[in-house]
Steps between C-alpha positions, in 0.01 A plus 500: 500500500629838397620656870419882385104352547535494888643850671629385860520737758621227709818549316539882583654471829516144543618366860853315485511201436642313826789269430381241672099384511438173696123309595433331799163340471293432837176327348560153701558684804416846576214502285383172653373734806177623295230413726336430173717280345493105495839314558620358187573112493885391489434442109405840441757653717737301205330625223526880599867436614576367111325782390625775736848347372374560119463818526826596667409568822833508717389359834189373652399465861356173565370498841610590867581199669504554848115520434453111570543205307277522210677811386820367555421199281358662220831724541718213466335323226530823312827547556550107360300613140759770500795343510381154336310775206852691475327781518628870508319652764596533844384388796404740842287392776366793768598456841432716839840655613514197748746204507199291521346617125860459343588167644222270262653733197832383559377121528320539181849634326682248629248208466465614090854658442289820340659800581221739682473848630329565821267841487518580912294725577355710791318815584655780528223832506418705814147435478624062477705554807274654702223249400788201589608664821862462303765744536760586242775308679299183542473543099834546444619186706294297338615580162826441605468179639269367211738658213765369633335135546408471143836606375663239685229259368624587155202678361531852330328747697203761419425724807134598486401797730105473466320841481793677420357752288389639841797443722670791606899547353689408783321200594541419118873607532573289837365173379630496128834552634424220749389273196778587265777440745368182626518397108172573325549509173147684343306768730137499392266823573152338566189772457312211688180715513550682150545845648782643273431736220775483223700759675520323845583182290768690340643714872498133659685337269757752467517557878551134508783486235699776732506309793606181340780721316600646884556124571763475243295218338557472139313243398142520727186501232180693594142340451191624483191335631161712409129436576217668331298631774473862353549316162868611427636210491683487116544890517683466817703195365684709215525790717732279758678376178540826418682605854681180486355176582643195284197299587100492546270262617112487408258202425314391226142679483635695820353248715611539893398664826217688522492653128791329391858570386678666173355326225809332350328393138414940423864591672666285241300595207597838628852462541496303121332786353711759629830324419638412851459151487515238209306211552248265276172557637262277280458244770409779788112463384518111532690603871233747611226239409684203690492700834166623457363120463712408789394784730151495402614889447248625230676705192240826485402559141652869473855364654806657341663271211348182585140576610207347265470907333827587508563472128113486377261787383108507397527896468478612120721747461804309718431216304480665147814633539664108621339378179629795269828406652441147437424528134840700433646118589714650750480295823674737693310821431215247610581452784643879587238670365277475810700363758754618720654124509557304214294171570736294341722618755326247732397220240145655397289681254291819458106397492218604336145466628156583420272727769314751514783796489651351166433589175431301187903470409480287790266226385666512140865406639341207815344348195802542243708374792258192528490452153169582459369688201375841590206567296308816592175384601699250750758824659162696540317205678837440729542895515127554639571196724771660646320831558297363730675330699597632849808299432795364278383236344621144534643328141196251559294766537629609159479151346134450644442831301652352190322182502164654591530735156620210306191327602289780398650474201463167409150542562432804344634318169 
C-alpha cells in the first residue's frame, strides 16, 4: 500500500524506542485471582503455556507454591512440559518474602533441573503498613532474610514491593537497596490497585532506576506490574518502558483481581504496531480464545483486536468504503482503510454484514462474497430485510431470505 495514503501523527514526536522491551505474562497466576474466573485443568494450563511460548512471551509465572499442594503440583508439572517441550519461555513462581514461600520453589528447581526465578514480594505502602500493624524495619528484615534465602537456593531473584506506586521514596529507597545488595537481580514496581497515571508510572520507575544506580548495581532490571482499576493499564505499561523498565507483565484478556491486570494480548499489538517489539502475533487470537474457554472468562463483543466486532461493520458508509478498497485488489488498503489495526496482524479479516444501518453496497458484496448472484429484485428484498431489523442480521438469516425469494420464484413461474 502506497504509505503517503496514511498521515501519522504518531510519528511527529514519537517516544524512544527503549533498547530493551521484555514480557512477563501472569495469566496462570496473578490473573487466576478473578473471583470470576474458573481454574483451568492441568491440560489447559499446557496448552496456554505452548501458546504463551508461540508468541514470544519471555517468562511466565506459573503459580505460587507455598499456596498448598495443588498449586505446587500443577507448578511442577509445568515446569516438566517446559523443559521436556524445550521451550523458550521462562519459568517464575510468586512467593511471600518468607523463607517458607521460597523453600517449595527451590524443590521444584531442583526436582526438574529448570532454572526459575522467584517474584518475592511484600507490601510496602503507608496505608499496607498501617493496615498490617508492620513497620518499615520489620519489612526490611524480611526482605533480607528471604532475598538472601533464594539466592543461596540458586534461583534468580525479582523483588516485588506490592503497592508501590503509593509508597513513599524512602521506604522505596531503604528496601531496594536492601533487595539489591542481598542479590536481587530484577526490582519490579507493582501498581497493585491501578492507581498510577502515566506520569507516576514514569516518576516511579525513574526514582527506582536512581536508587538501584546509588547501589552501584550495574546489571539490576526494573519490572513493571500494572492493574487496570482506573483502566490504564497498557498506557501505563509504555509509559514505564518509556522511563526505563526492560520488562512488563499483564494477562491475557486482563483477567486478575478485582478488574483485572494489563491486558497482555492489546500491550503487544501495541508495542508491534509502534515498532518496539518484533514478534509474530497470528496465534495471539487462538491464545486469547484458549484462556477464555479455560476461565469461563467471556470475550465482550466490542473487545479490542480480538472481540466478535472488532474487525466487522453493518454501517453503510464504513463499509462502502472497505468494499471500494476491496475492489482496488489491494489487501492492505482493505484492511487500513477503516481500522486502526491491520486484522491480519492477528490472523483475521475485515467483515461485512447486513442490518439495519447498512446500505445496499452491503448486501451486493455478502452475496458476491457467498457466491451468490445479486440480482436486483433479490438486494432489494435482503436490503428491506435488513431495514427492519433492530439488528445485524445472522448469514442464516440472509440465506432464509434467499431461499424464501427463490421459492417465490419458482412459484410465480
Amino acid at each position: 500500500m502506497n504509505d503517503g495514503l496514511i498521515y501519522d501523527w504518531n510519528q511527529v514526536a514519537p517516544a524512544t524506542k527503549p533498547p530493551v522491551v521484555m514480557l512477563g505474562d501472569e495469566t496462570l497466576r496473578d490473573g487466576l485471582q478473578s473471583p470470576s474466573v474458573r481454574a483451568p485443568s492441568i491440560a489447559e494450563k499446557i496448552r496456554i503455556l505452548h501458546l504463551l511460548d508461540a508468541i514470544g512471551v519471555d517468562a511466565t509465572d506459573i503459580g505460587l507454591p507455598g499456596a498448598g499442594a495443588h498449586v505446587m503440583r500443577d507448578a511442577e508439572r509445568l515446569a516438566r512440559e517446559i523443559v521436556e517441550a524445550r521451550l523458550r519461555i521462562g519459568a517464575q513462581c510468586a512467593a511471600r518474602t518468607v523463607v517458607s514461600d521460597i523453600r517449595p520453589i527451590a524443590e521444584i528447581q531442583q526436582r526438574t533441573g529448570l532454572p526459575f526465578e522467584c517474584c518475592c514480594f511484600i507490601g510496602s505502602s503507608p496505608i499496607r503498613r498501617y493496615a498490617e500493624d508492620w513497620t518499615v524495619d520489620h519489612l526490611q528484615r524480611c526482605t533480607e532474610e528471604a532475598v538472601s534465602f533464594a539466592v543461596r537456593q540458586g534461583l534468580r531473584v525479582m523483588y516485588v514491593t506490592e503497592d508501590t506506586t503509593r509508597s513513599d521514596p524512602e521506604t522505596l529507597r531503604r528496601l531496594f537497596a536492601t533487595a539489591v545488595r542481598a542479590g536481587a537481580s530484577r526490582i519490579c514496581i507493582a501498581d497493585t490497585v491501578g492507581h498510577a497515571t502515566p506520569s507516576g508510572a514514569r516518576a516511579v520507575v525513574r526514582y527506582a532506576r536512581r536508587v538501584i544506580d546509588d547501589t552501584g548495581a550495574t546489571e539490576v532490571g526494573i519490572d513493571w506490574h500494572g492493574h487496570r482499576d482506573r483502566d490504564m493499564g497498557t498506557i501505563n505499561s509504555l509509559a514505564a518502558l518509556e522511563a526505563g523498565a526492560s520488562r512488563v507483565h499483564g494477562t491475557i484478556l486482563g483477567i486478575g483481581e478485582r478488574v483485572g491486570n494489563t491486558p497482555l494480548d492489546l500491550l503487544m499489538v501495541n508495542l508491534v504496531l509502534m515498532g518496539w517489539l518484533e514478534r509474530d502475533l497470528t496465534h495471539l487470537d487462538e491464545l486469547v480464545h484458549a484462556v477464555s474457554q479455560a476461565t469461563g472468562e467471556p470475550i465482550p463483543d466490542n473487545y479490542p483486536v480480538f472481540g466478535r466486532d472488532a474487525f466487522r461493520t453493518a454501517t453503510g458508509v464504513h463499509a462502502a468504503a472497505v468494499i471500494k478498497a476491496f475492489h482496488k485488489d489491494d489487501p492492505e488498503l482493505t484492511d487500513a482503510v477503516y481500522s486502526g489495526v491491520p486484522a491480519k496482524l492477528v490472523g483475521r479479516h475485515q467483515e461485512i454484514e447486513i442490518g439495519p444501518m447498512s446500505g445496499k453496497s452491503n448486501v451486493l458484496f455478502w452475496l458476491e462474497r457467498h457466491g451468490i448472484e445479486a440480482d436486483e429484485e433479490l438486494v432489494e428484498r435482503l436490503f428491506n430485510r435488513a431495514k427492519a431489523s433492530r439488528t445485524v442480521l445472522r448469514d442464516e438469516e440472509i440465506l432464509a431470505e434467499i431461499e424464501h425469494a427463490r421459492a417465490f420464484t419458482r412459484l410465480d413461474a
